[in-house]
OpenMM code with the backbone's topology and positions (N, CA, C; nanometers):
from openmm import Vec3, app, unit

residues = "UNK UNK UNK UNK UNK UNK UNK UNK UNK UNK UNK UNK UNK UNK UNK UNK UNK UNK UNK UNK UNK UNK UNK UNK UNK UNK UNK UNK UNK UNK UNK UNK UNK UNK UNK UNK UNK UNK UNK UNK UNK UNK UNK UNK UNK UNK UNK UNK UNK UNK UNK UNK UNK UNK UNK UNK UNK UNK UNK UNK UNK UNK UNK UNK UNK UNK UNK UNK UNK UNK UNK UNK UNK".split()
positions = [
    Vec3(-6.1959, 1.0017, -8.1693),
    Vec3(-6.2890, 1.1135, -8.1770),
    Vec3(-6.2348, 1.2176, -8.2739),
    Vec3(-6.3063, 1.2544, -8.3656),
    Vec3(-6.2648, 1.3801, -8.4399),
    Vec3(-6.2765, 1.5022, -8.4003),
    Vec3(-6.2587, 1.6172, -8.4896),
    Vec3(-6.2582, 1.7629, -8.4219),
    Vec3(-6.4433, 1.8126, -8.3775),
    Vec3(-6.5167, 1.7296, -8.5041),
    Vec3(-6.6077, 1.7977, -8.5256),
    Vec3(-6.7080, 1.7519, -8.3410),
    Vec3(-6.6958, 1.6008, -8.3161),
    Vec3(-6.7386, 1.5469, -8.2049),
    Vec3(-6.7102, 1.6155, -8.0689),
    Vec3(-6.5615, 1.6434, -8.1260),
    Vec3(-6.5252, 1.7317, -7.9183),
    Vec3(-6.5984, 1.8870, -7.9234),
    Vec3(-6.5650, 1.9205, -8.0706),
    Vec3(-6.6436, 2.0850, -8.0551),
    Vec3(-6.7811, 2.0589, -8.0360),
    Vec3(-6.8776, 1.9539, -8.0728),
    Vec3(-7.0309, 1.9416, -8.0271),
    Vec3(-7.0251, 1.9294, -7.8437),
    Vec3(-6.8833, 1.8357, -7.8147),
    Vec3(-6.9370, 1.8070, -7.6952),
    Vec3(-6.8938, 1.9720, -7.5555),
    Vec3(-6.8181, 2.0428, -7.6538),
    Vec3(-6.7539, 2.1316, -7.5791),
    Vec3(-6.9024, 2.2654, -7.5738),
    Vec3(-6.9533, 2.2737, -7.6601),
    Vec3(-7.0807, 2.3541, -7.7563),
    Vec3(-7.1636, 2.3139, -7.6201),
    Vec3(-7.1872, 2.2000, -7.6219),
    Vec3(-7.2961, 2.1138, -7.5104),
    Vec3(-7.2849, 2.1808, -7.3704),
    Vec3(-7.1654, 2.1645, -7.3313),
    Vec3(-7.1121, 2.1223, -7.1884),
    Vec3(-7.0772, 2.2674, -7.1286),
    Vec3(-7.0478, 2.3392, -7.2414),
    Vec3(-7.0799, 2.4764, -7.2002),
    Vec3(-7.2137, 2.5552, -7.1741),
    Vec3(-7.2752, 2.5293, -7.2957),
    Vec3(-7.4561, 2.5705, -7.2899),
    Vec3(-7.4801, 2.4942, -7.1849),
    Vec3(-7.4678, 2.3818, -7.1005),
    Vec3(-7.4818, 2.3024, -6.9486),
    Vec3(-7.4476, 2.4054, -6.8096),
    Vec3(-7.3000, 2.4298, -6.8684),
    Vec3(-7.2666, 2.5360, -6.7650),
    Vec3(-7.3227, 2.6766, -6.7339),
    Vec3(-7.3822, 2.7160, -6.8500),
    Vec3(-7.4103, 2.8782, -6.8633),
    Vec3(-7.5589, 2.8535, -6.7923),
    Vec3(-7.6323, 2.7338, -6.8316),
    Vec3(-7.7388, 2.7373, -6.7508),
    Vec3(-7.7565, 2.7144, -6.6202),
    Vec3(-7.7015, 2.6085, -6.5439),
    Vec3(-7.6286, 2.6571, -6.4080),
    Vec3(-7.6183, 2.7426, -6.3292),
    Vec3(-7.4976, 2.7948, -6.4198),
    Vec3(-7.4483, 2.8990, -6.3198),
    Vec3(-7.5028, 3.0628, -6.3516),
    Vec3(-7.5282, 3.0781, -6.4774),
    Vec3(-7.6127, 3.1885, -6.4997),
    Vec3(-7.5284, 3.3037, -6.5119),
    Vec3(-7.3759, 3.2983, -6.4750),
    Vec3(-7.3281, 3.4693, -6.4873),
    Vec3(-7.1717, 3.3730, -6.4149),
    Vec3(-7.0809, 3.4676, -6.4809),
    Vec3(-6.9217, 3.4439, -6.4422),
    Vec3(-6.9184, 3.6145, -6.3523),
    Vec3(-6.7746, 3.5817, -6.3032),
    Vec3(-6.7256, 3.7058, -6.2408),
    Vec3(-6.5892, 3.6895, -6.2754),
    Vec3(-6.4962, 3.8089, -6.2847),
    Vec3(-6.3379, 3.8185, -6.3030),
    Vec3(-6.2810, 3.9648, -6.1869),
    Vec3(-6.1718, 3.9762, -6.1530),
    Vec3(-6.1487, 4.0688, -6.1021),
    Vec3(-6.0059, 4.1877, -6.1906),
    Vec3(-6.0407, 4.2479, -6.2052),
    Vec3(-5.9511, 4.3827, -6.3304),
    Vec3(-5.9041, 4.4563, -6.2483),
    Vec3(-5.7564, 4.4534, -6.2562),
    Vec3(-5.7104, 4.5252, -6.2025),
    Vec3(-5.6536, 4.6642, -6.2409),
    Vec3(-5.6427, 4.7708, -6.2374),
    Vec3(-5.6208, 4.8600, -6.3180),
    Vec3(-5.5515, 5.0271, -6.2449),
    Vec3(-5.4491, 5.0452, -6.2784),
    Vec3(-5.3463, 5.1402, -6.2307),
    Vec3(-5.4476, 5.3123, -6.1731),
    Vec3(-5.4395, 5.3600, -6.0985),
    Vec3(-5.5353, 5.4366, -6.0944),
    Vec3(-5.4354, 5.5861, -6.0665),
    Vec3(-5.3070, 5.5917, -6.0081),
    Vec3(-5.1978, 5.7392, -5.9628),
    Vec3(-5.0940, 5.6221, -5.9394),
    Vec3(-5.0252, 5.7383, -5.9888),
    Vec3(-4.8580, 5.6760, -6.0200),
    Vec3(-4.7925, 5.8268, -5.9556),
    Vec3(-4.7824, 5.8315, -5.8183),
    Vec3(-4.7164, 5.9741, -5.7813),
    Vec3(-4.5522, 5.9273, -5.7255),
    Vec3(-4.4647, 5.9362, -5.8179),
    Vec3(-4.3425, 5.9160, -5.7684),
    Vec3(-4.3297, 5.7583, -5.7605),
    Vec3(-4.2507, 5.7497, -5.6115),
    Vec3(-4.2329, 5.5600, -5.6105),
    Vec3(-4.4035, 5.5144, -5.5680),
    Vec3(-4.4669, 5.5816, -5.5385),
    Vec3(-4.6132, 5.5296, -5.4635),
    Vec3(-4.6742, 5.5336, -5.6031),
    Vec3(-4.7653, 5.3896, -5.5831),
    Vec3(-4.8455, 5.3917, -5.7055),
    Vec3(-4.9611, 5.3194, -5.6651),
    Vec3(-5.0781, 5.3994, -5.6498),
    Vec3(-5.2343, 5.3136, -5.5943),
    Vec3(-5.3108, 5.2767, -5.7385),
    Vec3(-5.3213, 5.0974, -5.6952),
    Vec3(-5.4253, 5.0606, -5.8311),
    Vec3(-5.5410, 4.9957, -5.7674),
    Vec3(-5.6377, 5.0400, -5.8116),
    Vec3(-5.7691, 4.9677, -5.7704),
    Vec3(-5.8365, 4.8042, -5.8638),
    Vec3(-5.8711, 4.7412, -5.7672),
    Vec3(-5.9369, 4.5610, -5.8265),
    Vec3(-6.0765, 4.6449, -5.8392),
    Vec3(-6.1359, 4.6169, -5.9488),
    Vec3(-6.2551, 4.6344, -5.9735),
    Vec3(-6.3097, 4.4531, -6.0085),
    Vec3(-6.4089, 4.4431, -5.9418),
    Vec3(-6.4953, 4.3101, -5.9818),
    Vec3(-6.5645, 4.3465, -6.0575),
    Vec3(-6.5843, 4.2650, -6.2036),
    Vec3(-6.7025, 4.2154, -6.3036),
    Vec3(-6.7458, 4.1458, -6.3362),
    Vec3(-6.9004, 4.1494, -6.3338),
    Vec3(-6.9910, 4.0101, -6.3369),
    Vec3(-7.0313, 4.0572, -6.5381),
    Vec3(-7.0269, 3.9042, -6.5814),
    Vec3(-7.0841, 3.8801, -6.7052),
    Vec3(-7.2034, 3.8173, -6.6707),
    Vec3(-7.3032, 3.8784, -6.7315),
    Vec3(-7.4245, 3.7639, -6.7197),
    Vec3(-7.4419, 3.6803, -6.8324),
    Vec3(-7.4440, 3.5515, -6.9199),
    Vec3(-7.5158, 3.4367, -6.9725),
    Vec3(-7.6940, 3.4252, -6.9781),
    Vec3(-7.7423, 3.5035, -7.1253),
    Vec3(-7.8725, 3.5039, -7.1468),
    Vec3(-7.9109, 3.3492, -7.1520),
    Vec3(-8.0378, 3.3290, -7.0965),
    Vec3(-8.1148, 3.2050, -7.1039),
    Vec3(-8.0750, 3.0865, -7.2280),
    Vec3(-8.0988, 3.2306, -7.3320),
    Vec3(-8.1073, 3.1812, -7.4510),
    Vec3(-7.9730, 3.1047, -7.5578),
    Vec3(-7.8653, 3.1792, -7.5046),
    Vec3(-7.7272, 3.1441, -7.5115),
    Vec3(-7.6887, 3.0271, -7.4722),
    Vec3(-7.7172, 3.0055, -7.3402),
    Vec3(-7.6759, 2.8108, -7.3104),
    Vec3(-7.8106, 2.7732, -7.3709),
    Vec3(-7.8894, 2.7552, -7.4068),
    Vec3(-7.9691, 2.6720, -7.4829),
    Vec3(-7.9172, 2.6763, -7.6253),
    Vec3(-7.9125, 2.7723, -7.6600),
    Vec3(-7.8805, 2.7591, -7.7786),
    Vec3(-7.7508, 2.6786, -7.8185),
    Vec3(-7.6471, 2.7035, -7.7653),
    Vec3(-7.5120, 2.5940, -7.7227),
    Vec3(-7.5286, 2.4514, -7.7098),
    Vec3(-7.6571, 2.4858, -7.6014),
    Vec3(-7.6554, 2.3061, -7.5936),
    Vec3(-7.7143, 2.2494, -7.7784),
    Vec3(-7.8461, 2.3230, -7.8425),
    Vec3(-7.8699, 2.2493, -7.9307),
    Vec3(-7.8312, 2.2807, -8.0667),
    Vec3(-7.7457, 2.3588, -8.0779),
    Vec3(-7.5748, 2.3783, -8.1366),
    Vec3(-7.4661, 2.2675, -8.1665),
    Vec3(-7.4863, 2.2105, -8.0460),
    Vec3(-7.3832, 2.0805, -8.0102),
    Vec3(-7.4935, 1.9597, -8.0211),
    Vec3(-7.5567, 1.9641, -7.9844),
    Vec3(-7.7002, 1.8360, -8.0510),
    Vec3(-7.6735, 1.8189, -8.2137),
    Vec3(-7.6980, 1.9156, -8.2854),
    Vec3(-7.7064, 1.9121, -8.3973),
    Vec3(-7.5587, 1.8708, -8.4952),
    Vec3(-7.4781, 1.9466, -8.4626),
    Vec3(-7.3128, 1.8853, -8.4678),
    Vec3(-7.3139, 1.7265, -8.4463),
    Vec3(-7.3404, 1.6940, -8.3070),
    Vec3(-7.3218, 1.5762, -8.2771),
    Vec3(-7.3817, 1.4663, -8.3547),
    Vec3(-7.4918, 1.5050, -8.4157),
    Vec3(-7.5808, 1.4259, -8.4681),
    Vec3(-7.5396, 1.4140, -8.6102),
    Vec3(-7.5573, 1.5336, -8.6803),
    Vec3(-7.5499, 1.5837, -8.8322),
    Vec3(-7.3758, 1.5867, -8.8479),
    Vec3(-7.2862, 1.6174, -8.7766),
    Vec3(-7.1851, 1.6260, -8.7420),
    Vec3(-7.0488, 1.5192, -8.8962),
    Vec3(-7.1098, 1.3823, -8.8688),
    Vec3(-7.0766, 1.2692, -8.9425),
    Vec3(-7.1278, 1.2424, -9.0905),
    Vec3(-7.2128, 1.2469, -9.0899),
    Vec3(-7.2999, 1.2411, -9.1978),
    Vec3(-7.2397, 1.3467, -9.3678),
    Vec3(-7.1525, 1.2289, -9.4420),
    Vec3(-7.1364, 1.2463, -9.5478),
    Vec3(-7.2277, 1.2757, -9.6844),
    Vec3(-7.1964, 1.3805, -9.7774),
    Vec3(-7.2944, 1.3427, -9.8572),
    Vec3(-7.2997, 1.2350, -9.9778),
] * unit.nanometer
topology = app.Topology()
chain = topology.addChain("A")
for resn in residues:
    res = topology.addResidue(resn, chain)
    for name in ("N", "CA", "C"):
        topology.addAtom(name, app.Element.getBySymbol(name[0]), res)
């Protein structure tokens, strides 16, 4: 397999996933008072959302790679 084949299939399989699942989450953690030896940091959760249009577009991103991908002139 070459580079150009795994990046179509990675292009694909992601635009697969984003439609799915529709939105990731991560948790950030971030220092909030530093008073002496005591130091309070707060986890904030964040959701990313994945437009419709984004995994589609991925998937036929990676269609087109995959296809046109080989093709010498």
């Amino acid at each position: 397999m070459n580079a150009i084949k795994i990046a179509a299939i990675v292009l694909m399989a992601s635009g697969i996933l984003g439609l799915v699942y529709g939105s990731f989450s991560y948790t950030k953690e971030t220092e909030e008072v530093k008073l002496g030896p005591i130091e309070l940091s707060v986890k904030e959760k964040k959701t990313v959302n994945i437009p419709i249009w984004a995994g589609v577009g991925a998937i036929v991103a990676g269609g087109v790679l995959l296809v046109y991908g080989n093709r010498k002139s």
